[in-house]
N, C-alpha and C positions, 0 to 999 in steps of 0.2 A: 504493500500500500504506500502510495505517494505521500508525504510527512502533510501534505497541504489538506489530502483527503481524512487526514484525522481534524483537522479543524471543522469539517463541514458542518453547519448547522448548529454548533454546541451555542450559540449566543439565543439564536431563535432560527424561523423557518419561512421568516418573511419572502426573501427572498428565494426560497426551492425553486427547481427548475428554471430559475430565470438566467437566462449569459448577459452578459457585463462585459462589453470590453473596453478593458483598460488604457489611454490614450496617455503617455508621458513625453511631455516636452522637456527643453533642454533649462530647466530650472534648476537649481541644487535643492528647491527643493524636493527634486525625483528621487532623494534617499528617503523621501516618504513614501518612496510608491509598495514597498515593500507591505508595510502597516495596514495602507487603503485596501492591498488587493486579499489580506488575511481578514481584515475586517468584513469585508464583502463576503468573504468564504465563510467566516463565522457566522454570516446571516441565512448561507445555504446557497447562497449563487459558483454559476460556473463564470471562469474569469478568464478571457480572452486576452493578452498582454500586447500594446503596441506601443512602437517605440521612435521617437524621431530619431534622427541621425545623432543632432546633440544630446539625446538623450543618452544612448549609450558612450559618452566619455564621463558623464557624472554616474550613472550606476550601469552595470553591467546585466548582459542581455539573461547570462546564467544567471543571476539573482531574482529578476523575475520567473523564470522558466521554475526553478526552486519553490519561490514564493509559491505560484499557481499550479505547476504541474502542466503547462504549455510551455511550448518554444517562443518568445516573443514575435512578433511578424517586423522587421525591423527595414523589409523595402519588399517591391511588390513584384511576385513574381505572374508566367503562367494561368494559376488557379485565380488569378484576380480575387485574393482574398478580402477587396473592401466593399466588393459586389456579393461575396460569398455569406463576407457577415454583417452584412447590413441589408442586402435586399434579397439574399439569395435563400435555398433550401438552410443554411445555416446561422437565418436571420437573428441578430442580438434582442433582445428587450432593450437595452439601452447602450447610450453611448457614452462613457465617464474622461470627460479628460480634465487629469488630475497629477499632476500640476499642468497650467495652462499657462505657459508664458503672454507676455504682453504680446509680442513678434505672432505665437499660432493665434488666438484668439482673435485678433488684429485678421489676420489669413482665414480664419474661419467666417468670420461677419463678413467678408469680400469677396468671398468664394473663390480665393487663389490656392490651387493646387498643388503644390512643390514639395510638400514631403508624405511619407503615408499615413501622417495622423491627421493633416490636413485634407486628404484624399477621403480617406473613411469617412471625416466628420461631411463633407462635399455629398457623399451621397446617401448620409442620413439623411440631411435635412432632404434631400429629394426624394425619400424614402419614405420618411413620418417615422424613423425611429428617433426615441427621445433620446434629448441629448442634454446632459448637466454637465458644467464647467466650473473647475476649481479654481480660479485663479492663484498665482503666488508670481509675484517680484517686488521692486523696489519700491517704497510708497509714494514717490514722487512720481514716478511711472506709474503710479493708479490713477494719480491725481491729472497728472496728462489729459488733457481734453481732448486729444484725438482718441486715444485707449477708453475713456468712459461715452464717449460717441460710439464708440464699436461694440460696447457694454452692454450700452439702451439699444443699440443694432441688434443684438444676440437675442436679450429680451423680447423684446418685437417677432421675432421670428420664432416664438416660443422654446429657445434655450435657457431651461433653470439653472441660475447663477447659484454658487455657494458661497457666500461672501468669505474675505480672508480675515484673517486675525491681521490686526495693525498693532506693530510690537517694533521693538526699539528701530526706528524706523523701516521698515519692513511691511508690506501688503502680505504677511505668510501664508500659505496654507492652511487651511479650516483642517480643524481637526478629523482624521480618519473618521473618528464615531459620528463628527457633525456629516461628514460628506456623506458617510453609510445612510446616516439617517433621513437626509436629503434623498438619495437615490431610493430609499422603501419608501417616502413619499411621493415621488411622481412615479414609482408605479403603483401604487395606492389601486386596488378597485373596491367596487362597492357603494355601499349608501351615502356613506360619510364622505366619496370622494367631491372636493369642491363646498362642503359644509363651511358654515362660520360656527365654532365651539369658542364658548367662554368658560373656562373653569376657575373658581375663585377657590382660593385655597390658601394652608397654612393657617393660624392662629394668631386674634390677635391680642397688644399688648394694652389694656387699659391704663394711663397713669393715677397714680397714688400720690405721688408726690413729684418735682423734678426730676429724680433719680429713680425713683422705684415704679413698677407697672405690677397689676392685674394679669395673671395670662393663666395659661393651661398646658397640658402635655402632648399637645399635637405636634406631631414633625412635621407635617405638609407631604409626607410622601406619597398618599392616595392621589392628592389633588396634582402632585408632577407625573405618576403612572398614567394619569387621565389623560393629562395635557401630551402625552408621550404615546399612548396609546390612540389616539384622536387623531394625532400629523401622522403616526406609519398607518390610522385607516384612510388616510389623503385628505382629511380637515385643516383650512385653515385655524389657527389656533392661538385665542389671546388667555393668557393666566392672568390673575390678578393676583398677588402674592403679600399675604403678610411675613410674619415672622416662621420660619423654617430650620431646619438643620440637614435637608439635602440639595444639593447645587438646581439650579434653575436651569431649564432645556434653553439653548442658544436659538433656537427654531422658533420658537414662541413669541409674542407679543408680548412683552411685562409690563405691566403697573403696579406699581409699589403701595402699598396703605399699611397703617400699625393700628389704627383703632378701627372702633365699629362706624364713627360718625365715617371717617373715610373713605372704608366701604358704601357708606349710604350717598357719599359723594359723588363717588365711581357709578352707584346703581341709578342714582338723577338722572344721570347724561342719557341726553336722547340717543346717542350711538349704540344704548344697548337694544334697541329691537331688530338690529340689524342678524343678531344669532340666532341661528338656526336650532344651536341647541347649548343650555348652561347649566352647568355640574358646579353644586354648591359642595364640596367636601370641608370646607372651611370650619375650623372650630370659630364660629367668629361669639366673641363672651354675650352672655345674656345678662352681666350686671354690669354696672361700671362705678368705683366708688366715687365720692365726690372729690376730685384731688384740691390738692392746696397750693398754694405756689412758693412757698417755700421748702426744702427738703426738712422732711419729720427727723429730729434730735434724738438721738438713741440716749442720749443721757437726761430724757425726759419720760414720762412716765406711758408706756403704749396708753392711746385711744380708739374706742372702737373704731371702725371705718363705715359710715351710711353708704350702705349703695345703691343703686336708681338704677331703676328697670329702663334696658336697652330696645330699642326697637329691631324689630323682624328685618336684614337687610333683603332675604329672597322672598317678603312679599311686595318690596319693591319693586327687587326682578320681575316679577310675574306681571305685576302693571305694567313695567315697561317694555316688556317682550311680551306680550301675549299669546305669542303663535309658537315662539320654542318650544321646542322639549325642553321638560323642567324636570332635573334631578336631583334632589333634599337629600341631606345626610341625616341618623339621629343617634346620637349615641347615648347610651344610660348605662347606668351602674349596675341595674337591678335587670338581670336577665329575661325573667319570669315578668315583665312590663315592656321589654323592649318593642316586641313585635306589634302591641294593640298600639302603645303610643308613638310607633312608625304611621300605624294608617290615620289615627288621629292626624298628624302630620299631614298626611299627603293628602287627606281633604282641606284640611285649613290653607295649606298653599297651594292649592289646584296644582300641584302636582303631578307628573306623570310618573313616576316611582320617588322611592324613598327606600334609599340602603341603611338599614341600621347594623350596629356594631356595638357590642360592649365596651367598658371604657377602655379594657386589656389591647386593644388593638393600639390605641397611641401609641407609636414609637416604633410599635412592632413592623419588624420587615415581613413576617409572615401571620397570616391572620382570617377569620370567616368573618363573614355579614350573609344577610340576608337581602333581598331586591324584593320590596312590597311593590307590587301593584295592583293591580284588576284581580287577578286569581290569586292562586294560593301563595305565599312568599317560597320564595328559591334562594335557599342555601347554596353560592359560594363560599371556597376556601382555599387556600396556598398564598403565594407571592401577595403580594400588594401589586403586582403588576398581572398578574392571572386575574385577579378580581378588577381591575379596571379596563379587561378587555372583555369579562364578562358583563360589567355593568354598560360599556360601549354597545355589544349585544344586543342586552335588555334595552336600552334606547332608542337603537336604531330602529327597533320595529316599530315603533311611534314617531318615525320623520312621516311629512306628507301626510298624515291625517288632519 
């Protein structure tokens, strides 16, 4: 067994059966191409390796062939291998080139033919096979007005850009995992493809005093499964993020808020009826105490703290999206209550389900809930990301009604 064919699939199975091939131009950063083309195979795709001229003096053709377990295609013979994999009996699902110098990308929007990455990508677009571009070079060369004229050129022609990380001056490379994740989005199929998904998520923080806040034991993890679950079913996807303790998806739309009022602020805005569908996993607090504005003296004697009842922010939501799918979170302590005061829940918010979870699930990476809705409730359980592609699921059958 080829070392490449033991990676297959172990990430996930997004991509099975789909070929990828791989496009490297003469970037340094093509000692990323290794990373992208193992990442790709971890998601279960077959990876087809091509390579410019310049490409092979920054990494060598055997390190790919290794990487993927193909021979790179590094000039064209014959079998006309850009007809073969792009329009032929051996048609790719997509077209990844990654790294994408300013020089091919520039060559690709113009439809100048001169080397075989430039070739291949020439009779995708005359093909309809999709085509994502990674860019990587200098950041002044991003900023080039000829080079982001070629940009919005690409765009226009429906080529999905990956934007690069801007690091000590540097346009770099998007991360393997961002680009993987990019390419399981445009080939996304299904219900979700082309949705608008808002998931609000994370916990927020009440102030007590300057210094001190109100909060709870939510990590925000359900609510970034969601948002990650959502863009690989092909949804566009904005999070609203309070306080967390796992990294935020780069793919995502963010808006930051720490209290409930701010939530309520975000839920005002007329731009919320534009979603298709909105996933409240958000611990967001049902009390909030009255702060003070100066920091409370520990060498004073504690005083109780009044708290005041917060308002509903997703029955906000609901007036102001009417038509979304709405999905309530409800958590409680008391197991033997969970489930009736789920459906209490999802009448009061005209809801179209409502997942509850015991309080045990904070924090936790592994964990069950149930999905109330019309019938009987349905028991999920595993990952925190198993259960947000079953709660994805259970929603989607409620688009278009």
């Amino acid at each position: 067994m080829h070392p490449a064919a033991r990676l297959k699939g172990t990430r996930s199975r997004h991509l099975a059966g789909r070929r990828i091939v791989l496009g490297v131009s003469g970037s340094i950063a093509a000692v990323e191409a290794v990373r992208v083309a193992h990442e790709l195979i971890r998601h279960g795709a077959d990876v087809i390796p091509v390579m410019t001229p310049a490409a092979t003096t920054i990494i060598t053709p055997l390190a790919l062939e290794y990487a993927t377990g193909r021979a790179p295609v590094v000039h064209l013979s014959g079998r006309g291998e850009h007809v073969e994999w792009m329009d032929g009996p051996q048609r790719a699902d997509l077209l990844l080139l990654a790294p994408a110098t300013a020089n091919t990308l520039a060559k690709v929007a113009l439809g100048i033919d001169d080397t075989v990455l430039t070739t291949f990508a020439s009779v995708a677009l005359g093909s309809g096979v999709p085509i994502v571009v990674a860019p990587a070079m200098h950041e002044v060369m991003e900023r080039n007005r000829a080079v982001q004229a070629r940009l919005k050129d690409l765009a226009e022609m429906g080529v999905t850009l990956v934007a690069p990380r801007i690091e000590e001056s540097k346009a770099k490379l998007a991360t393997p995992e961002d680009i993987v994740e990019t390419v399981i989005h445009r080939l996304a199929r299904g219900p979700w493809v082309g949705k608008r998904v808002l998931v609000v998520s994370g916990s927020t923080a009440e102030p007590v005093d300057p210094v001190r806040v109100l909060t709870n034991r939510s990590s925000g993890r359900m609510g970034v499964e969601l948002a990650t679950a959502a863009h690989r079913a092909g949804a566009d996807v904005t999070l609203w993020n309070a306080w967390g303790l796992v990294p935020l998806p780069t793919y995502a739309t963010i808006e930051r808020f720490q209290t409930v009022k701010d939530a309520m602020h975000l839920a005002q805005n007329g731009s919320v009826s534009k979603f298709d569908a909105i996933f409240v996993p958000a611990a967001l607090s049902d009390f909030a105490p009255k702060a003070v504005t100066q920091k409370l003296s520990s060498d004073e004697k504690p005083r109780p703290l009044e708290l005041e009842v917060l308002p509903k922010v997703i029955r906000t939501l609901r007036r102001r999206a009417p038509n979304a799918v709405l999905v309530a979170f409800k958590a409680e302590s008391d197991a033997k209550r969970l489930l009736a005061r789920a459906a209490e829940r999802r009448k009061d918010y005209g809801a179209h389900l409502v997942v509850a979870n015991t309080a045990d699930a904070f924090g936790a990476e592994r964990s069950q809930a149930w999905i109330v809705g019309d019938g009987r409730p349905k028991r999920v359980a595993g990952s925190k990301a198993d259960i947000a592609r079953r709660i994805l699921e259970a929603a989607a059958r409620h688009l278009g009604r």
